[in-house]
N, C-alpha and C positions, 0 to 999 in steps of 0.2 A: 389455575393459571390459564389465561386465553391460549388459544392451540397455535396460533399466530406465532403466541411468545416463546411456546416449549419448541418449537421447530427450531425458531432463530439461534434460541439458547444451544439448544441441541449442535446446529450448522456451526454456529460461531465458534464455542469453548476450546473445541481441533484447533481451530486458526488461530487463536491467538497463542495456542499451545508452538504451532507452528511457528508462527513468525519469531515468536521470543527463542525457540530455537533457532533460526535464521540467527537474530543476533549474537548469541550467547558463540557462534564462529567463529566472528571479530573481536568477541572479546578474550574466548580462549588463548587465541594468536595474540592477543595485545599484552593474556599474562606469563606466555611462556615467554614470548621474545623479552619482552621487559629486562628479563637476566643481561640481553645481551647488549643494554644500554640505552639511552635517548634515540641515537640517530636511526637504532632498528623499529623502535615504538613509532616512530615519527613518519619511516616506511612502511610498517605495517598497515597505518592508520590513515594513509593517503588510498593504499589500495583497498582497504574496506570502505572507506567514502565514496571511491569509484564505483565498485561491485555497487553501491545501493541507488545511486545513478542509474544504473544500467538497469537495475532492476523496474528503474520507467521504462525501458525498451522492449523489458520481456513482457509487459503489463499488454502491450502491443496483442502480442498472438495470445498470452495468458488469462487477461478478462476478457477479451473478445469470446475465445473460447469455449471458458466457462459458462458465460450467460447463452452462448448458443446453444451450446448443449445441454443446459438444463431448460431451456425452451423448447426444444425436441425432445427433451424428456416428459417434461410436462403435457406437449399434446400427443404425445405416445407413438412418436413415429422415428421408428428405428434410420431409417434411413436418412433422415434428418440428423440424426444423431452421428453417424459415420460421415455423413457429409461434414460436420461442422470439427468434429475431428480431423479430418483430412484437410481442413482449409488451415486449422491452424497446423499442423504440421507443416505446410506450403508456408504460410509465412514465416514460421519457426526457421526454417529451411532457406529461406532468404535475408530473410534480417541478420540471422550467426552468423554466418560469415563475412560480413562488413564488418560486424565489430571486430570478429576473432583477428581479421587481418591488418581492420585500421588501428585499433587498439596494440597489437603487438609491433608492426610500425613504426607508432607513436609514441612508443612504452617512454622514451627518455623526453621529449620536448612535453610531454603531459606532466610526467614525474618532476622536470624542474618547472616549469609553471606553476605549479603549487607550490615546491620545495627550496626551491633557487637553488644556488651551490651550495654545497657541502658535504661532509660526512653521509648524511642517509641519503643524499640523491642517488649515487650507485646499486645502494641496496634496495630502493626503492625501484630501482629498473630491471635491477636480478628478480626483486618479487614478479611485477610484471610478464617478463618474458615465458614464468611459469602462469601466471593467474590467467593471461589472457588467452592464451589457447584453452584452458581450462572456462572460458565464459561456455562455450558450444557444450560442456557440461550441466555448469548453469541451468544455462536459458531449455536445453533439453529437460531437467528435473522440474523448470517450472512450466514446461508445455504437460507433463505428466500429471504435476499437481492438479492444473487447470482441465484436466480432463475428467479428473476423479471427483473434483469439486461440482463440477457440472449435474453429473449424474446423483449428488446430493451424497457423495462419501468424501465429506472432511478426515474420516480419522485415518485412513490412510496416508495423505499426505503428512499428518501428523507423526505418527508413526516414522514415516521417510525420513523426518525432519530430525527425528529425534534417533535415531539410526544412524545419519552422516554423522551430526554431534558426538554422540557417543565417542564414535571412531576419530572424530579427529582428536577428542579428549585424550585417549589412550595413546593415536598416535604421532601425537603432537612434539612432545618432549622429547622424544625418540627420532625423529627427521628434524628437528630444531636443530638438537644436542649435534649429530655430524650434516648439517647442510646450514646453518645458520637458517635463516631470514628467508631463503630459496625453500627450504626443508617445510616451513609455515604453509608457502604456497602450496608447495607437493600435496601437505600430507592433507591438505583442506580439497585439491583435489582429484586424490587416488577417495579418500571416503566417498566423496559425491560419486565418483561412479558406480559404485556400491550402493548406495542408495539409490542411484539413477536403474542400474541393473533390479532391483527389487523392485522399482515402480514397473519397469516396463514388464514385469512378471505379473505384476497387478495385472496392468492394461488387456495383458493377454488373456486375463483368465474372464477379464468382463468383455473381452470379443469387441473391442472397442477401435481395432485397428486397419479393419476392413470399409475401403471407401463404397461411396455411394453416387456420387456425383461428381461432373467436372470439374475438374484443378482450378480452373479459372473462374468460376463461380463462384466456388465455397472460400476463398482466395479472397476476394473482394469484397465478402459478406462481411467475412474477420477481420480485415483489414477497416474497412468501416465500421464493425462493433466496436473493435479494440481500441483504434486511434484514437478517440475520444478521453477514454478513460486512462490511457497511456500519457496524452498529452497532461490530463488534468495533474496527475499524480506529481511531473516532472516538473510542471508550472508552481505547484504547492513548493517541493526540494529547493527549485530553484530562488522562490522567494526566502525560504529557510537560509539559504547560501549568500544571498545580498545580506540577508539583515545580520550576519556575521560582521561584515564592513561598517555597519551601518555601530552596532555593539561595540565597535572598534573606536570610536570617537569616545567615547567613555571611557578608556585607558584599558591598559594590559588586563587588572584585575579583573574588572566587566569581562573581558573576554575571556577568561581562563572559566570563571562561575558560570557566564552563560552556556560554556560549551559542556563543563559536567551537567549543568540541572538540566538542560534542554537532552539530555542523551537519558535522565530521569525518564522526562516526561514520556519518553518512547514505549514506556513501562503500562502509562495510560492510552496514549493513543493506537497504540498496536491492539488496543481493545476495540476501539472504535472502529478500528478499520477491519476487524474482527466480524463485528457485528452488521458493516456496512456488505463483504462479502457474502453472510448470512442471509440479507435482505435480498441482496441482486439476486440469487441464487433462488430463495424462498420464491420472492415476484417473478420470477422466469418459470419457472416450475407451473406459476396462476396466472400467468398472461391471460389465458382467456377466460379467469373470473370476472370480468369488471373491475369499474372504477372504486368500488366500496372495499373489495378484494385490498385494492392497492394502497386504501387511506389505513385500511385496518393493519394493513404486515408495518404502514411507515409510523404508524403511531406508537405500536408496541416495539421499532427498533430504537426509536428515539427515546420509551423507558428502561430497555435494556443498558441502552450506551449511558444512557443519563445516569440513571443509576450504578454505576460501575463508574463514570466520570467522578461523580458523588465520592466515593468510597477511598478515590485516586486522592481525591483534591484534599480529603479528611489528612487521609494518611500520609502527604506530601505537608500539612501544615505539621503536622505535630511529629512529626520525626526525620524536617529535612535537617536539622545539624547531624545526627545520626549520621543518615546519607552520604553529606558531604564529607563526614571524617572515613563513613567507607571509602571513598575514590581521591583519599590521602592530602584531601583540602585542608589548609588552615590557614588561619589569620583571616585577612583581607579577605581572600577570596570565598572561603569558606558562608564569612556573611553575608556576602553579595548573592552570593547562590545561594541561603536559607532566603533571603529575601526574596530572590527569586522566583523561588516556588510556591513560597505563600504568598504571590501578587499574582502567579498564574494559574488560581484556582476560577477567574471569571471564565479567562479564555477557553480554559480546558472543559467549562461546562458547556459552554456555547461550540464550543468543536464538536464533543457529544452529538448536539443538536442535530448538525449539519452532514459532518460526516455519515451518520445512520441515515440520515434522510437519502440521501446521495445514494445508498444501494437500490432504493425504488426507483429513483430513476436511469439506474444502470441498467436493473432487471428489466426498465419496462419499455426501456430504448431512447431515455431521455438526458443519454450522457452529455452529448453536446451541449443541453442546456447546463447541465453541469459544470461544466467545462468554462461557458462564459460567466459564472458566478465566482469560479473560482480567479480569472482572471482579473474581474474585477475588485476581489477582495485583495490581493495579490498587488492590485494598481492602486488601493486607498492604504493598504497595510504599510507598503517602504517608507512615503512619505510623511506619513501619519509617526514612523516609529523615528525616523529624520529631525523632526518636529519635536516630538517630544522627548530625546535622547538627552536634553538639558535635564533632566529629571532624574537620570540614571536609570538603573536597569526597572524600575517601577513605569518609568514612562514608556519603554519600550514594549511592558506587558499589557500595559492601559491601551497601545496603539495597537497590538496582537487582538485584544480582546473588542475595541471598536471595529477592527475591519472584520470579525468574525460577526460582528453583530449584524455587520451589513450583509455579509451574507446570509445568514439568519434569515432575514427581514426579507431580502430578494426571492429568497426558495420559497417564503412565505406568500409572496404578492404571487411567485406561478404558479405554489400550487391553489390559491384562489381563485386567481383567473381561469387556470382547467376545470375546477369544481365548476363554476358559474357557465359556463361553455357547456358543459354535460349535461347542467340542467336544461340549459335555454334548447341544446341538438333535444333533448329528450321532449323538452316543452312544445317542442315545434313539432315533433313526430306522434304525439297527440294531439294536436289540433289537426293537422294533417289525415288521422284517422277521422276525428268528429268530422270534418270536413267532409271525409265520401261516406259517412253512415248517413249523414245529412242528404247526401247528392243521390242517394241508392233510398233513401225514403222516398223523395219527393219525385222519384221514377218510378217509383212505384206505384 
């Protein structure tokens, strides 16, 4: 196996371990509360949509972070490394408490925006008034992760992750059973402190928390690495979030299936995005190997993710009725969502593609352009799924899978145009040489 691949393999595995712990949270809370009716699932499941919103905010200080610090890892300069930790703590530090306060605030006019009147709009603001002080938890355990990942130790954060879980698993049922809906909140986040208190035990033992540099420097650094990648993330959710509306023209059913299989597919893309962190991470680390460096880490993230795309797409054809009877589908909906997943085997290989590719240009500072690809797919995908929503949920995956093609295609044209660019700087800086061997002969 290329050494490239074992690294990525290696970085990635943690993170997806992680994240699907991240989710397994929401879903914990969605199976205790369940007992206690519709209206509390219905609150529940507004403030976990939220929490994964927000989780674009933490991407802010959280990737920035990461890629810095595994960029100062990589050229072995400690102080670089404290600096870039202290920048995101500066931002971590300023970003929390906007949300922690506009968010609690706003806990009821957000909570009927999505919910309107009734039954769960109350409970959905009780959860609130608990989660949202509880973000500056959060977003702290994801400035920790981003620390530890930088330095090229995923399985800590892993670890972390599966730590809170645990503990909300146990004590879940037990702050449910005497606090309702409220108790959910609690008990999801007294764990995270708990896990946040172990990380920062980590932190300590790798000396990781001594700065190096101006506040305002390292501040700006992360602020400019991060944004990029925060925005892109937040631009992807939020096109996810239209095309709910868009599903919605297709009738009640459409929307009931698209919302189970599409919460499927998270199952596959949390690999992707697995193995996109692996890359940034890997490329940061080899900033200063070269352009060959970089074609080589994005080639073997693109067989990693692929093939693991591969593997998703197999086993989402041939055992999505399964599936859908786990998450208590039938009838109608049931087949709308088997259909659905086996029409989104293109898109999900073509996300593969893209997504993996996308960490080389995180690691290597080429978010932005990230950023406008994704934009763009983003601005062909609503209308494209608009368009062909006459088709039913097959049309909406055809116009999923064309806008991804486009992007595809676009990361393809830049990374040829960089290739061709490297040649020609390199072509020109040998002629450049010939030039004064020539000019130093005939002085001679």
């Amino acid at each position: 196996m290329d050494s490239h691949r074992r690294r990525i393999v290696a970085l990635a595995h943690p993170v997806y371990f992680s994240l699907l712990a991240s989710v397994a949270a929401g879903i914990i809370n969605t199976v205790w509360v369940s007992r206690l009716g519709g209206p509390a699932v219905a609150a529940v499941a507004v403030a976990t949509n939220t929490e994964n919103v927000l989780l674009g905010v933490a991407l802010v200080f959280g990737s920035g972070t990461t890629v810095l610090v595994a960029r100062a890892r990589g050229a072995r300069d400690p102080g670089a490394v404290r600096a870039a930790v202290r920048g995101g703590w500066a931002v971590c530090g300023a970003v929390t408490p906007v949300v922690v306060v506009g968010g609690y605030l706003l806990r009821e006019p957000l909570a009927r925006l999505v919910l309107g009147e009734g039954a769960a709009l109350p409970l959905a603001v009780g959860y609130f008034a608990i989660s949202m002080p509880g973000i500056a938890v959060f977003f702290a355990q994801q400035m920790v992760d981003a620390i530890l990942k930088g330095t090229g130790d995923t399985r800590t954060p892993m670890r972390l992750a599966l730590l809170a879980n645990g503990l909300i698993l146990v004590c879940d049922p037990l702050f449910i059973h005497f606090y309702g809906v409220r108790g959910a909140a609690a008990s999801t986040v007294l764990c995270r402190c708990v896990a946040l208190g172990a990380g920062l035990l980590a932190l300590r033992r790798n000396a990781l928390l001594r700065h190096a540099a101006g506040p305002g420097v390292a501040f700006r650094r992360t602020l400019r690495t991060g944004l990029p990648m925060a925005a892109d993330f937040t631009v992807r959710q939020g096109g996810a979030l239209v095309l709910v509306a868009v599903v919605a023209r297709i009738g009640v059913t459409a929307v009931a299936a698209y919302a189970i299989a599409y919460k499927v597919l998270y199952l596959a893309t949390m690999g992707f995005y697995a193995v996109r962190q692996a890359a940034a991470i890997h490329t940061a680390h080899l900033l200063g190997a070269g352009s060959d460096a970089r074609r080589a880490i994005g080639r073997q993230a693109v067989t990693v993710s692929g093939a693991f795309g591969l593997v998703a797409v197999a086993l989402f054809a041939l055992t999505a009725p399964w599936i859908m009877a786990a998450f208590g589908a039938g009838g109608a909906v049931a087949d709308a969502g088997v259909l659905f997943l086996r029409c989104a085997g293109p898109y999900l290989l073509l996300m593969a593609c893209f997504i993996a590719l996308g960490g080389v240009f995180e690691g290597s500072g080429g978010a932005p352009v990230l950023l406008r690809v994704t934009l763009l797919g983003t601005a062909v995908q609503l209308p494209l799924a608009y368009g062909l929503s006459g088709l039913g949920l097959p049309g909406v995956c055809l116009a999923m899978a064309l806008a991804m093609a486009v992007q595809c295609a676009v990361v393809g044209v830049v990374l040829g145009r960089s290739r061709r660019q490297e040649e020609t700087e390199v072509s020109g800086d040998s002629d450049d040489s010939d030039d004064s061997d020539a000019s130093a002969a005939c002085a001679a």
